[in-house]
N, C-alpha and C positions, 0 to 999 in steps of 0.2 A: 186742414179741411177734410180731409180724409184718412181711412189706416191705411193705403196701401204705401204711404212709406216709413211706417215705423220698423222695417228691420235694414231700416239703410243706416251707418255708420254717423253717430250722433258728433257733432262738430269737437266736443268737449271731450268725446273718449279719444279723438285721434290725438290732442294732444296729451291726454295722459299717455297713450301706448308710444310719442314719441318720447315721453321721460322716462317711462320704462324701458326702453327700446337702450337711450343713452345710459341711464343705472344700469343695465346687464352686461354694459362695453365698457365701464368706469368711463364715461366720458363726461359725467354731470359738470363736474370743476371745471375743466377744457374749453367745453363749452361756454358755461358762464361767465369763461372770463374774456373768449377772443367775442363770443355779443354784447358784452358791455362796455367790449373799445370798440364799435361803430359808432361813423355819427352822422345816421342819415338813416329816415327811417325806411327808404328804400334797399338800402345796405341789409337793412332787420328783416326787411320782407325775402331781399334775396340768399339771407344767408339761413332762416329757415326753410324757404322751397329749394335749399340744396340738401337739407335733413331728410324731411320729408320724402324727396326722390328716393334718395340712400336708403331709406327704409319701406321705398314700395307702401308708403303710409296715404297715398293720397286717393280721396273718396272714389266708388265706382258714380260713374254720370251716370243720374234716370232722367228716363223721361215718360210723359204723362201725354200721350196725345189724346183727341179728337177720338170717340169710339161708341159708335151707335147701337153697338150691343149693350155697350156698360148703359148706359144713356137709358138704354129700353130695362133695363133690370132697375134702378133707382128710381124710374119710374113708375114700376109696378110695383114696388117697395110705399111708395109715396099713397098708391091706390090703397094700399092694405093698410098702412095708418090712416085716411080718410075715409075710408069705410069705418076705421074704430074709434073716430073723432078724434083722433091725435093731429089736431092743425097743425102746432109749430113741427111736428116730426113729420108731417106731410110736406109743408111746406120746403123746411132744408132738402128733403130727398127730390122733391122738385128740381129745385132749384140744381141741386146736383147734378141731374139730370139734365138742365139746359148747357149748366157749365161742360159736357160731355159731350153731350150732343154736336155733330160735323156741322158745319155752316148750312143756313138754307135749306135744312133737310125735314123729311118728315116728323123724325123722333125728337127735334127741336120744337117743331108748331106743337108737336103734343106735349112736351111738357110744359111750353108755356102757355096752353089753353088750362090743365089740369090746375097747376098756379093759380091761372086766375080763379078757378073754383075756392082755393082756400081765402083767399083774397078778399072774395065777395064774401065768404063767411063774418072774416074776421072784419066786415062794413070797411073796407079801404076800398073802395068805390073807382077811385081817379088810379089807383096802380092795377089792381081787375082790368079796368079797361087797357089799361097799356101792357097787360100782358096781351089780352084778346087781341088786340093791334097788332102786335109782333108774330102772335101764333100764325094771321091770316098774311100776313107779309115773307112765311116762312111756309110757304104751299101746305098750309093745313090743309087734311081729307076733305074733297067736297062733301064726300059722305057724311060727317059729322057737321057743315055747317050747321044746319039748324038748330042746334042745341046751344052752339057757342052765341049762334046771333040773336039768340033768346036772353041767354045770360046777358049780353052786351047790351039790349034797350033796357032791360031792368036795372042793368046798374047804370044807365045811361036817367035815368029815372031820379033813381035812390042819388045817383053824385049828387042833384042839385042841392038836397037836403043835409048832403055829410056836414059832419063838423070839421072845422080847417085845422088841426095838431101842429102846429109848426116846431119840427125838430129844436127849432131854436128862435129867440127872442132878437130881432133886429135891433142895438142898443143905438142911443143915440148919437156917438158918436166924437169925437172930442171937440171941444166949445171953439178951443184956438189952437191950431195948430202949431208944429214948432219947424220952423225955419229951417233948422239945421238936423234936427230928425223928426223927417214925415210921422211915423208913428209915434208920437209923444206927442205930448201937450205942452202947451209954448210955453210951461210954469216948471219946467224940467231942465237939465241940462247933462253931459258929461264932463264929469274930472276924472284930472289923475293927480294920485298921489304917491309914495314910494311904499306906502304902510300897505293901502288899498286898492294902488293900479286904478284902473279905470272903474268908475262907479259913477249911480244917478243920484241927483243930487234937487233939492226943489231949490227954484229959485224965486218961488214968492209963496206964501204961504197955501197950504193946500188941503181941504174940509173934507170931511167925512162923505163917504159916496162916489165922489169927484173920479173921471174916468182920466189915466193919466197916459195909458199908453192900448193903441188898437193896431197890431201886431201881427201877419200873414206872414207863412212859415216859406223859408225857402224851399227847403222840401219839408213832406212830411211822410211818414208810410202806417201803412196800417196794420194793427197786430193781425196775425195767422185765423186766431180764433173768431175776429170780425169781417171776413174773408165775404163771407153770403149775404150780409146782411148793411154792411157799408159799402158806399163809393170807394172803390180800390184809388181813384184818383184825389177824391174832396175829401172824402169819408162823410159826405151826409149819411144817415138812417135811409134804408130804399129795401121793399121787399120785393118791390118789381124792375129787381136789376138784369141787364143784360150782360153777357160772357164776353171776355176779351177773344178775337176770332182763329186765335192760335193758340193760345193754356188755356188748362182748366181752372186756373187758379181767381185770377184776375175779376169783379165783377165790377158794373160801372152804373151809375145814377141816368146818364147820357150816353148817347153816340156822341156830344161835344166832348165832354169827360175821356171819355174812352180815348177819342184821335187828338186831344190836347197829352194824353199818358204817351202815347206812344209814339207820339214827335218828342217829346221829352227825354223821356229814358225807357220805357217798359219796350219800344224794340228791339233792346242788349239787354234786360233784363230777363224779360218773357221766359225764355229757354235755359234761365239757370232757376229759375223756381221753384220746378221738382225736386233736384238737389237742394237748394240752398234750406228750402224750408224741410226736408229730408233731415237735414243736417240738424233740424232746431237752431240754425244760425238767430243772434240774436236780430234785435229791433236796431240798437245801435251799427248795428256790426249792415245790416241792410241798410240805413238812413246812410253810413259811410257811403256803402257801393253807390246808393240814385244819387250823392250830393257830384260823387267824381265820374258820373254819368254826367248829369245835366249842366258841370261844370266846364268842359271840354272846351268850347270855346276861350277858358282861359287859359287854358294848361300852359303856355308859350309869355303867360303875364304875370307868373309866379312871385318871380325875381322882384316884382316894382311893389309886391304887397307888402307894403312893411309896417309894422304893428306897431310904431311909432310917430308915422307920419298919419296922426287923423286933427293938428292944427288947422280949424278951420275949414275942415271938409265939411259935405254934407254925409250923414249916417243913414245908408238907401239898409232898409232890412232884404231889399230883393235884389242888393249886392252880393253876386260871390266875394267879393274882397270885404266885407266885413265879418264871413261866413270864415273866410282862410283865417284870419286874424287874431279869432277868437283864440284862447290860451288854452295851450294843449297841455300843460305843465310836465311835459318830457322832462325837466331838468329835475324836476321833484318823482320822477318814477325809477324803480328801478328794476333790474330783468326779470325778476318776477310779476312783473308788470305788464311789461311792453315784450316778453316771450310769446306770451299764448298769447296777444292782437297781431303779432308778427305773422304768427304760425296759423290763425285765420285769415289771415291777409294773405297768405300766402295760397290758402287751399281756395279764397274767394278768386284771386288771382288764375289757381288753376281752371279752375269751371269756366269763366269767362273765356279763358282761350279756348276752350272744348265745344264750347256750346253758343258763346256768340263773338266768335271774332272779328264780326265786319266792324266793331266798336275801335279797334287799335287800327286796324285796317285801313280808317277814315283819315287817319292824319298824315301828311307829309314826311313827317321824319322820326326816323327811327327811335328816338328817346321817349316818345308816348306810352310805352308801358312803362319805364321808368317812371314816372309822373304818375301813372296810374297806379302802381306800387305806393307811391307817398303818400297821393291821397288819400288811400283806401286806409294805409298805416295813421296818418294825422287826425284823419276826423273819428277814427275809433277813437281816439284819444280826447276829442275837443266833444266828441258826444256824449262819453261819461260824464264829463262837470257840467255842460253847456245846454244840453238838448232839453227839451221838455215834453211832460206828456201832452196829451190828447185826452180828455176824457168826458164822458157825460153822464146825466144824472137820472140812475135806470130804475124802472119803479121795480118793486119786492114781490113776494107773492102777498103781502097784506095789504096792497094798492100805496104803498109811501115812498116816498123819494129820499129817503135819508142817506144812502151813501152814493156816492160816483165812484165809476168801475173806469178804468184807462182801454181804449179801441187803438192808441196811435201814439205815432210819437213826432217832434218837429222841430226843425232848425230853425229855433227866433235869438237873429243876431241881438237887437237890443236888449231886450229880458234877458241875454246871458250876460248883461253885464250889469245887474242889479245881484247885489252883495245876500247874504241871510242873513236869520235873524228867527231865534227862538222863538222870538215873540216881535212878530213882521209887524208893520204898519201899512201893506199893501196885499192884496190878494188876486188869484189869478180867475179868470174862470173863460171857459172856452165856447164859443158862436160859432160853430162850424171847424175848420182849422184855423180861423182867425181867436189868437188872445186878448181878452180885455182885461185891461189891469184899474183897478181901482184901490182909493184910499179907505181904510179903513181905521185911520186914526189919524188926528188932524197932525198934517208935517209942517213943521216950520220952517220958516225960509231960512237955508243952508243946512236944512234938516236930510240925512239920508234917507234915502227911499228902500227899505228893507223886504224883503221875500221868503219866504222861508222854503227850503228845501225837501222840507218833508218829514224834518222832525220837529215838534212843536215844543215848548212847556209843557203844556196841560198835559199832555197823553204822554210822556215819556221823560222818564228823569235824567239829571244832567252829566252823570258821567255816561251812560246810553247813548245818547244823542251826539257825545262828543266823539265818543270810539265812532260812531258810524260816517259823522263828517269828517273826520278825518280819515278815513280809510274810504269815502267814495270818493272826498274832495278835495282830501287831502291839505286840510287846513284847520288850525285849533282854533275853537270858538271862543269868541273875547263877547258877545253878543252882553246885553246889558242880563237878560233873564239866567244866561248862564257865570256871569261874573258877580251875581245877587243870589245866586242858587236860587231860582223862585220855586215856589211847590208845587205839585202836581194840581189839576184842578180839583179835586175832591178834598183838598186841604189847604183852599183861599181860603180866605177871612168872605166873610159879606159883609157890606157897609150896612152900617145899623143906621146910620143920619139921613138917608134919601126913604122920603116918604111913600108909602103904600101902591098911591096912583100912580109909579114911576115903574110898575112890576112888569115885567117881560110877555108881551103880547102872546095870544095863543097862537100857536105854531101848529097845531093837528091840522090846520085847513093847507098850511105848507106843505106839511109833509106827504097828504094826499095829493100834493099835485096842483092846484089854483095859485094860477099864475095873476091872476085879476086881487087875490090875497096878498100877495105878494109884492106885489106894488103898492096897496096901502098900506101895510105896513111899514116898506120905505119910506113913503112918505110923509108918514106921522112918526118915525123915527129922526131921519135925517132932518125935517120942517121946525127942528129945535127940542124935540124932546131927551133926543140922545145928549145935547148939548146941558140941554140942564140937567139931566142925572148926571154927565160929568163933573159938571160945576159943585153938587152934592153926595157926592162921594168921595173916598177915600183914594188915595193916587192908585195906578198899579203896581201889584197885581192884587184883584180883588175878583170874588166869584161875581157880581154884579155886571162889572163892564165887560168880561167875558162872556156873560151869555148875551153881551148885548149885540156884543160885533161876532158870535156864533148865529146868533138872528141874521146881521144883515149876509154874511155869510151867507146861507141857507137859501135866503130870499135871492141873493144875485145867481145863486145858483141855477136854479129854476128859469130865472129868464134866458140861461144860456142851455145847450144840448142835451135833450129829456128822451129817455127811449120807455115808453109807456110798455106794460106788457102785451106779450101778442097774441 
């Protein structure tokens, strides 16, 4: 969010200086070999915070308080890009500004009156006013009324007229629900098998479009760099966010948002912030700490989670024990692996006790850091295969929506048990932190439900693809597209037999953004025309039915998390 902590000790260098530290002692082998007869990842965490110690390696703690000076400088900062028409650079110094700014103070109402100046420029009408709101509820100068309550009936004016942007498309929803897991669709189910483990599977045939799974994350967090401009708690889009009342880091859509974070986890996390994100600690490595934050109530019901017994349960996604369960594949890593999560586990470990202890403090009995060790160690590990991103679809400077940028990241227990696939037959796309899962190639009954993890066919060839998933996920691809070798897109065949009329809709009005496009196009797609270019073309893979389900692609996009420029 800021420079003032890039010359704090980056998370990655302290573990290189602890290999270097061991190479200058001949201890590399020694080592190696008494951490890879542990067998508990708390053992892993404890036995690098005794390295660590030994070598005086562990971070200095910052902190970032509350500071009306800083506050009053980023916001004359913000005056001198809005005198030069630099809105978005007015705007973050603003905003800086409030995240600074001590509670209730003057240098608070000022910079969220100034705020709403660029606000009202950029016509956001409804968040103007809710900064003016805030300013006057934060003993703004009476001196200055008059100008602010001028702004306020004008854009009390202009709201009626705004146009409504909605960050995101409310989809509709799944048709039938599934009995046994709420988010899925009652045409789904789970197996297991010895080949596949647990995976989703149709259990009645399932059409193109069709929404099969609606998906809210246990947790989720939000990247560093979307800090000012998302819900720290939701991650909606907000540029008239309000400051957590203790970091500067933290900003929120709500005072609901806000006091739902920090009953949660953000009152143990708040005060390692400075440090952690100092550190450049990752996303995963953060989503670890809030999962074993807001897990606490289980810590004592570990023992009964067993990744076995899910006969006939029902599958809650807003279960920790589907959360614990997920497959951390410890047995497939090895100390080059699980060293450096240790030895972050370990330095996360330190901070927490330095900076918010009442967290350990709250439990009865003494083995709660033990557990807090595990789970800060387990879920770095189930977050590498398991977690997923966050992302929305931000327009360019040429007003088009063609790529989505990642803001977050989030723990969705059933999505982490749908298998990949080079060439998926489902796709993801994101409403807020809630995921919708849709078909995008009709599955047959007993058909897998496939996902792709991020390397595709078309964009990336098949030995690429394969070194990457097995080195993020540690698994060799048998996938149909990689055991056919298929070609890159720019060397499909196209079906020459589907006649003319059957050509791929224009897309320019998509990609600018018309969302009211966008659904007609689905609907003259999926309403049978996608079915009969199926019917007349060539099997896959062919350049034809790929730009077709790149269309529907595209178009579901748009109806889910759009950040228009500001």
């Amino acid at each position: 969010m800021s420079g003032e902590d890039n010359n704090c000790a980056k998370i990655n260098d302290v573990f290189e200086e602890l290999c270097r530290q061991l190479s200058i002692n001949g201890q590399v082998a020694d080592i190696s070999e008494k951490f890879s007869l542990l067998n508990s990842n708390a053992e892993r965490v404890k036995f690098a915070s005794e390295l660590l110690e030994k070598y005086a390696l562990y971070p200095e703690i910052l902190h970032r308080e509350k500071d009306d000076e800083l506050s009053a400088k980023y916001r004359q900062e913000g005056n001198n890009a809005f005198k030069r028409k630099e809105d978005h650079t007015a705007w973050r110094l603003y905003t800086k500004s409030i995240s600074y700014a001590t509670n209730n103070s003057e240098c608070l109402a000022l910079a969220y009156a100034n705020r709403s100046a660029v606000l009202y420029e950029k016509k956001l009408y409804k968040q103007c006013l809710e900064d003016i709101t805030n300013a006057f509820k934060n003993n703004y100068p009476k001196r200055l009324h008059g100008k602010l309550i001028q702004r306020e009936e004008r854009a009390r004016e202009l709201q009626l007229s705004e146009t409504t942007d909605r960050y995101f498309e409310r989809p509709s929803g799944l048709k039938e629900a599934n009995r046994k897991i709420p988010s899925a669709s009652a045409k789904v189910e789970i197996r297991r098998t010895k080949a596949l483990g647990r995976h989703v599977v149709a259990k009645r045939k399932i059409k193109i479009g069709e929404i099969v799974v609606v998906e809210k994350p246990f947790v989720s967090v939000l990247l560093k760099a979307h800090l000012q401009d998302h819900c720290f708690a939701c991650l909606t889009l907000r540029y008239s966010t309000i400051p957590c009342d203790r970091c500067v880091y933290a900003m929120f859509c709500s005072r609901t948002c806000q006091q739902q974070a920090w009953e949660q986890h953000h009152k143990y996390e708040c005060p390692m912030l400075a440090t952690l994100y100092g550190m450049d600690v990752s996303k995963m490595t953060l989503a670890a700490l809030r999962i074993a934050f807001v897990a606490k109530k289980h810590y004592y019901d570990l023992d009964k989670y067993n990744n076995d017994n899910d006969g006939g349960a029902i599958y809650k996604s807003q279960s920790y024990e589907e959360i614990h369960t997920l497959e951390a594949n410890t047995h497939l890593r090895n100390s080059s692996d699980l060293f450096p999560k240790a030895t972050t586990a370990a330095v996360v470990r330190y901070v927490a006790d330095r900076t918010s202890p009442s967290f350990v403090s709250e439990f009865s009995r003494d083995d709660a850091a033990i557990i807090f060790d595990e789970l800060l160690m387990h879920h770095q590990q189930t977050a590498a295969t398991n977690f997923h991103e966050i992302n929305e679809c931000a327009e360019d400077e040429e007003g088009r929506y063609v790529n989505t940028s990642e803001i977050g990241a989030g723990a969705y227990a059933f999505l982490s048990l749908f298998n990949h696939s080079c060439s998926p037959n489902v796709v993801r796309y994101c409403h807020g932190t809630e995921i919708i899962v849709r078909a995008i190639k009709e599955i047959p009954a007993d058909g897998e439900l496939l996902d792709n993890y991020g390397y595709h066919y078309a964009v990336m060839r098949k030995a690429d693809r394969k070194r990457e998933l097995q080195r993020q996920y540690l698994f060799n691809c048998e996938c149909e597209a990689c055991v056919n070798d298929w070609p890159l897109y720019k060397n499909l065949p196209r079906s020459s037999t589907v006649d003319k009329s059957y050509d791929m809709p224009e897309l320019e009005s998509i990609m600018m953004g018309d969302r009211a496009e966008a659904i007609r196009i689905l609907t003259f797609l999926l309403g049978g025309h996608l079915k009969t270019v199926a019917c007349n073309t060539m099997p896959e893979p062919n350049k034809l039915l790929a730009d077709f389900q790149e269309t529907i692609k595209q178009c579901y996009a748009l109806l889910g998390n759009r950040k228009p420029r500001f």
